[in-house]
MARBA-3410 file (N, C-alpha, C, O; in Angstrom, 1 decimal):
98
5.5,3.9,11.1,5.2,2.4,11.1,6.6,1.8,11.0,7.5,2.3,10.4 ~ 6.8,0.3,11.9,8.0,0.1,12.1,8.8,-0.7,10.4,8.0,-1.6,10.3 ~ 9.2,-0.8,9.9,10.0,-1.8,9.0,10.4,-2.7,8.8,10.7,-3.2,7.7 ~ 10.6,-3.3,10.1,10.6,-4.8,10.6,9.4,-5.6,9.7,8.3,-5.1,9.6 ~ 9.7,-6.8,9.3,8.2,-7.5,9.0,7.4,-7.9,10.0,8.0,-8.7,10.7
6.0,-7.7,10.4,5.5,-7.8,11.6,5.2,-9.8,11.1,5.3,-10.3,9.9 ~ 4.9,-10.6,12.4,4.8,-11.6,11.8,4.0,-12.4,12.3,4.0,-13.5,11.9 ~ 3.0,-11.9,13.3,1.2,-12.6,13.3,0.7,-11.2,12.8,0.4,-10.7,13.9 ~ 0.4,-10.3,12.0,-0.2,-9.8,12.0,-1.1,-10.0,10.4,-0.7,-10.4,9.4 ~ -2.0,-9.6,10.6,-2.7,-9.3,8.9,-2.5,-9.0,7.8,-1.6,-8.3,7.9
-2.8,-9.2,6.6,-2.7,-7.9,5.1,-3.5,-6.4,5.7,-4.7,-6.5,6.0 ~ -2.8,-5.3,5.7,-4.1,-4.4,6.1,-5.3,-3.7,5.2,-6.1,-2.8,5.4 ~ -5.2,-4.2,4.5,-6.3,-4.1,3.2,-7.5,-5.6,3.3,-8.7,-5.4,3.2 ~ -7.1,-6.6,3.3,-7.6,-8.1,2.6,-7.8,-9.0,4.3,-8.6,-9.9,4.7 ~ -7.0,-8.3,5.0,-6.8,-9.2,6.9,-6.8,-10.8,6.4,-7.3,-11.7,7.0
-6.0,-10.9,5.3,-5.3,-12.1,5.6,-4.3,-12.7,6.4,-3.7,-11.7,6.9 ~ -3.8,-13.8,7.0,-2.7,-13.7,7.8,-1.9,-15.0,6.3,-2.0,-16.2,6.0 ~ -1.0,-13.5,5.7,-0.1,-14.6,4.7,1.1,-13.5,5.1,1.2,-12.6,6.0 ~ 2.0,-13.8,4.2,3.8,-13.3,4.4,3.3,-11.8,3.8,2.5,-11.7,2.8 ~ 3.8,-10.6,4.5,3.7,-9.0,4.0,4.8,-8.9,3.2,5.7,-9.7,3.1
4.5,-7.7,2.5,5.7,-7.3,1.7,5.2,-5.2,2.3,4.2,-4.5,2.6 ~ 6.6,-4.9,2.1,5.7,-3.2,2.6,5.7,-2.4,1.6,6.6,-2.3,0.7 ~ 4.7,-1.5,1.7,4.0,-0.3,0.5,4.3,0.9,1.0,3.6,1.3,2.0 ~ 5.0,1.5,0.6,5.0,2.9,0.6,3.9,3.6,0.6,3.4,3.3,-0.5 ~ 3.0,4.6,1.2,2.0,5.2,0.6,2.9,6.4,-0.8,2.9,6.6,-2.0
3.4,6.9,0.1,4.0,8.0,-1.6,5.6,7.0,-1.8,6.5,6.6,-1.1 ~ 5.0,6.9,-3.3,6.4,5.9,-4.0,7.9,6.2,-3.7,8.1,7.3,-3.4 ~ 8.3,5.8,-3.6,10.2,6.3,-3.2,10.4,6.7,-4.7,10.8,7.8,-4.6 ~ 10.3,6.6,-5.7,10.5,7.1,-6.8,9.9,9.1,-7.0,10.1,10.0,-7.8 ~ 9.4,9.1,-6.4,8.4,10.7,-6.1,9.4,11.3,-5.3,9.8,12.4,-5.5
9.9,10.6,-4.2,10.5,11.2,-3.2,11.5,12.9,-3.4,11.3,14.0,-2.8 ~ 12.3,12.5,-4.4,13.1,13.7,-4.6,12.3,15.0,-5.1,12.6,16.1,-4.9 ~ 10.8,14.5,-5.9,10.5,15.3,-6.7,9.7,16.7,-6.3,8.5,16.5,-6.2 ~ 10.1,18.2,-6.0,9.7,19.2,-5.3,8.5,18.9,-4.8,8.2,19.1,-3.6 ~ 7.3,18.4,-6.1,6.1,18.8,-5.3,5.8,17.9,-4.1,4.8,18.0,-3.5
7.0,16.7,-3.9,6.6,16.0,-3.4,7.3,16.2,-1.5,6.6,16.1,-0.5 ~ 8.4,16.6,-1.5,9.6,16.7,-1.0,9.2,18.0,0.4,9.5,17.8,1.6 ~ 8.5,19.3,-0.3,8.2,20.0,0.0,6.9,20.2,0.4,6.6,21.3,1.0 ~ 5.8,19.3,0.3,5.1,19.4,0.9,4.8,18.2,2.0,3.8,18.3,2.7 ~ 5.7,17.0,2.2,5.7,15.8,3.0,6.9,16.2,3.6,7.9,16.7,3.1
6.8,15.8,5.1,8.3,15.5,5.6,8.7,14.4,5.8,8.0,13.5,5.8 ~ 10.2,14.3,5.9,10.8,12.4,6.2,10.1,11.2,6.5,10.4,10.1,6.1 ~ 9.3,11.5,7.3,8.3,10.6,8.1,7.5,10.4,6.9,7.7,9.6,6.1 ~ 7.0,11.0,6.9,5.4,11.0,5.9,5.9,10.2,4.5,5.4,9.2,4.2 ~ 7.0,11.0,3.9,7.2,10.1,2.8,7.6,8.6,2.8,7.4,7.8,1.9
8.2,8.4,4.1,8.6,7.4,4.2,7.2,6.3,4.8,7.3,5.1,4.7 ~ 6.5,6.8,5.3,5.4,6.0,5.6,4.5,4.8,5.1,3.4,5.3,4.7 ~ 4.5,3.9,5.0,3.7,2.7,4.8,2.7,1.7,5.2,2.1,2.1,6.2 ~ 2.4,0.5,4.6,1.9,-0.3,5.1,1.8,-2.0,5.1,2.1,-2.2,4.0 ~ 1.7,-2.7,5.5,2.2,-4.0,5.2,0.6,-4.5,4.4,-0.5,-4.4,5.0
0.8,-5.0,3.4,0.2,-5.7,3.0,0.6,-6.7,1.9,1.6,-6.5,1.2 ~ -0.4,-8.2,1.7,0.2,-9.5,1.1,0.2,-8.9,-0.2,-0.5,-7.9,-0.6 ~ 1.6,-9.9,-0.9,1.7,-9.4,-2.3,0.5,-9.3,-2.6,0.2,-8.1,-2.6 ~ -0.8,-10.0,-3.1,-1.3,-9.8,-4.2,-2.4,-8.9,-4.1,-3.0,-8.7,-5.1 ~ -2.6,-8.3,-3.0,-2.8,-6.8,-2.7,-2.0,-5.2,-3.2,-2.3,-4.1,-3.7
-0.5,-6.1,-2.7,0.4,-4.8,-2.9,0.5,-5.3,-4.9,0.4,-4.2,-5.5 ~ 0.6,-5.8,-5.4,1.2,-5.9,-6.6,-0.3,-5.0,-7.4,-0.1,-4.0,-8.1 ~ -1.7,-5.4,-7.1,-2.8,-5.0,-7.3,-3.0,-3.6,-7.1,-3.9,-3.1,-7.9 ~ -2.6,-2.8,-6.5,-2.3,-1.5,-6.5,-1.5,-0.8,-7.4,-1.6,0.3,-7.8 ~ -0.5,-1.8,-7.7,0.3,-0.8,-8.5,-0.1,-1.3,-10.0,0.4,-0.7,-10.9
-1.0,-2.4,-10.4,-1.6,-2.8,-11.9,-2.7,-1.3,-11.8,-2.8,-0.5,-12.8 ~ -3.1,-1.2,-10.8,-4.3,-0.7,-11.1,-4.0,1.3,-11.2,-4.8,2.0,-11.7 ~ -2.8,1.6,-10.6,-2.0,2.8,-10.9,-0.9,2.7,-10.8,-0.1,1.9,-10.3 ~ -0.6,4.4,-11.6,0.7,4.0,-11.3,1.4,5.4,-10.5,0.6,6.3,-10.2 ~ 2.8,5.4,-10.2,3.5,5.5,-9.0,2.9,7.3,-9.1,2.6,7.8,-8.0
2.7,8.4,-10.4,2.7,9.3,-9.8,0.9,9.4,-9.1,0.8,10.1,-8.1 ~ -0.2,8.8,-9.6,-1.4,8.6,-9.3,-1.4,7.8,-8.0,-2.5,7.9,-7.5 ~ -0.5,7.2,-7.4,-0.2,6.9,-5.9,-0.1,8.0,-4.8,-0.8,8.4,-3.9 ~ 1.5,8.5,-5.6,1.9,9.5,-4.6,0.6,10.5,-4.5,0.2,10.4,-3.4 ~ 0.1,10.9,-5.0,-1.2,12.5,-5.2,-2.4,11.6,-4.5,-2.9,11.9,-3.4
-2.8,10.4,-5.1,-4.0,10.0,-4.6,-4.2,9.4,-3.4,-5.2,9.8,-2.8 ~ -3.7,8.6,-3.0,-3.4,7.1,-2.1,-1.9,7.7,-0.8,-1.1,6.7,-0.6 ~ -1.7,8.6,-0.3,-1.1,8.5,0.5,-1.3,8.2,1.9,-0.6,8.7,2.8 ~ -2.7,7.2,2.3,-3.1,6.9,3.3,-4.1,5.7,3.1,-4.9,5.3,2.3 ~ -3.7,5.3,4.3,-4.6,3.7,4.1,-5.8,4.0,4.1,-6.3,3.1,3.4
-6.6,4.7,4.5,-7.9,5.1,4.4,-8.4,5.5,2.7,-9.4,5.2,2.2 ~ -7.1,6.2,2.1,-7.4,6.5,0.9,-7.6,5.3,-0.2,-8.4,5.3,-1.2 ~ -6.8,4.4,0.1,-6.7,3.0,-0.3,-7.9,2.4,-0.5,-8.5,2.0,-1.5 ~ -8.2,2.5,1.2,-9.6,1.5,1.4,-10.7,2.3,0.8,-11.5,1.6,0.2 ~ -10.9,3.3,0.6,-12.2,3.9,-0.1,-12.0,4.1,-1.3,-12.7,5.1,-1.7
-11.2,3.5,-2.5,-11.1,3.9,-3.6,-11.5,2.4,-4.3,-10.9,1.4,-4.0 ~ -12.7,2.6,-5.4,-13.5,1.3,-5.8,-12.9,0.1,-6.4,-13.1,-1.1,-6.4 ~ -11.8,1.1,-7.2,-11.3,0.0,-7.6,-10.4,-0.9,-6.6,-10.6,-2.1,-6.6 ~ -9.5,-0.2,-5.9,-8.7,-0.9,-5.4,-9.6,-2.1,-3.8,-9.3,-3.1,-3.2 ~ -10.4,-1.2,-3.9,-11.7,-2.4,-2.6,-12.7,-3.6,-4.2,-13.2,-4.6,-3.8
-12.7,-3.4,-4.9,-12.9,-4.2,-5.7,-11.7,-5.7,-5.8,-12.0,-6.9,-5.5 ~ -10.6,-5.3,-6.2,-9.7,-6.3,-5.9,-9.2,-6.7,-4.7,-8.4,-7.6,-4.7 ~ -9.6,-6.2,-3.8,-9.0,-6.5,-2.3,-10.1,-7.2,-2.0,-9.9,-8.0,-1.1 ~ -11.6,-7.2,-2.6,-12.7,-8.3,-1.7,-12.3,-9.5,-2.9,-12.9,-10.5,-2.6 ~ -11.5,-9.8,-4.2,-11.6,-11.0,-4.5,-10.0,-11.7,-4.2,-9.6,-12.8,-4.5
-9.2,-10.7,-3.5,-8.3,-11.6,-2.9,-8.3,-12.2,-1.6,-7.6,-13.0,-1.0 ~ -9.6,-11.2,-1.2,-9.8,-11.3,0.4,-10.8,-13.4,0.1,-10.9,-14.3,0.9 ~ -11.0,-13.4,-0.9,-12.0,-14.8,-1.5,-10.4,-15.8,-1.3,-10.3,-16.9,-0.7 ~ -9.5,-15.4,-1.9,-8.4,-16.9,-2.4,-7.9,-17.2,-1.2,-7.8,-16.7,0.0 ~ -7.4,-18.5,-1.9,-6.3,-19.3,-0.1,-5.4,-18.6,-0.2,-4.9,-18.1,-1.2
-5.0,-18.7,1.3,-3.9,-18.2,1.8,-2.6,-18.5,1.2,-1.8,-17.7,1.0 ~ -2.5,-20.1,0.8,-1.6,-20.5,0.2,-1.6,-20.3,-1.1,-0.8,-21.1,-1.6 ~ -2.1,-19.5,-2.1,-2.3,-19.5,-3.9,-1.5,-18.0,-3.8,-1.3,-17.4,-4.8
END
């Protein structure tokens, strides 16, 4: 995925159209760490997704970075995990502007 900020595009969790910020699926903080290193290659770790802050900040309230890297290294994994689709349908509710 490119790193540029895209800039009509969506939140890809909430499909808002507000300003992205980008998410790592596996944390840059994991990166060095063997179990992590060795079984992802460059790409993969480095891989992400754009989504509006109060999506991406809501992810990391609700875990944290080593329960990311193991659990959530795909947007799919994201979208099917209750809690994090629990707060993504009440920010998918606020204005765009709040």
């Amino acid at each position: 995925m490119p790193r540029r900020r895209p800039t009509q595009q969506p939140c890809q969790l909430c499909e808002r159209q507000v300003a992205l910020t980008f998410h790592h699926l596996i944390p840059r903080k994991l990166h060095r760490r063997p179990r992590f290193y060795k079984r992802f290659n460059r790409s993969e770790l480095n891989a992400g997704v754009w989504l509006c802050r109060p999506c991406h900040s809501g992810i990391h309230q609700l875990y944290d970075e080593l329960t990311l890297g193991q659990r959530f290294s795909s947007i799919e994994a994201l979208r099917d995990d209750e809690a994090i689709a629990r707060h993504v349908r009440w920010v998918a509710k606020q204005r765009a502007g709040s």
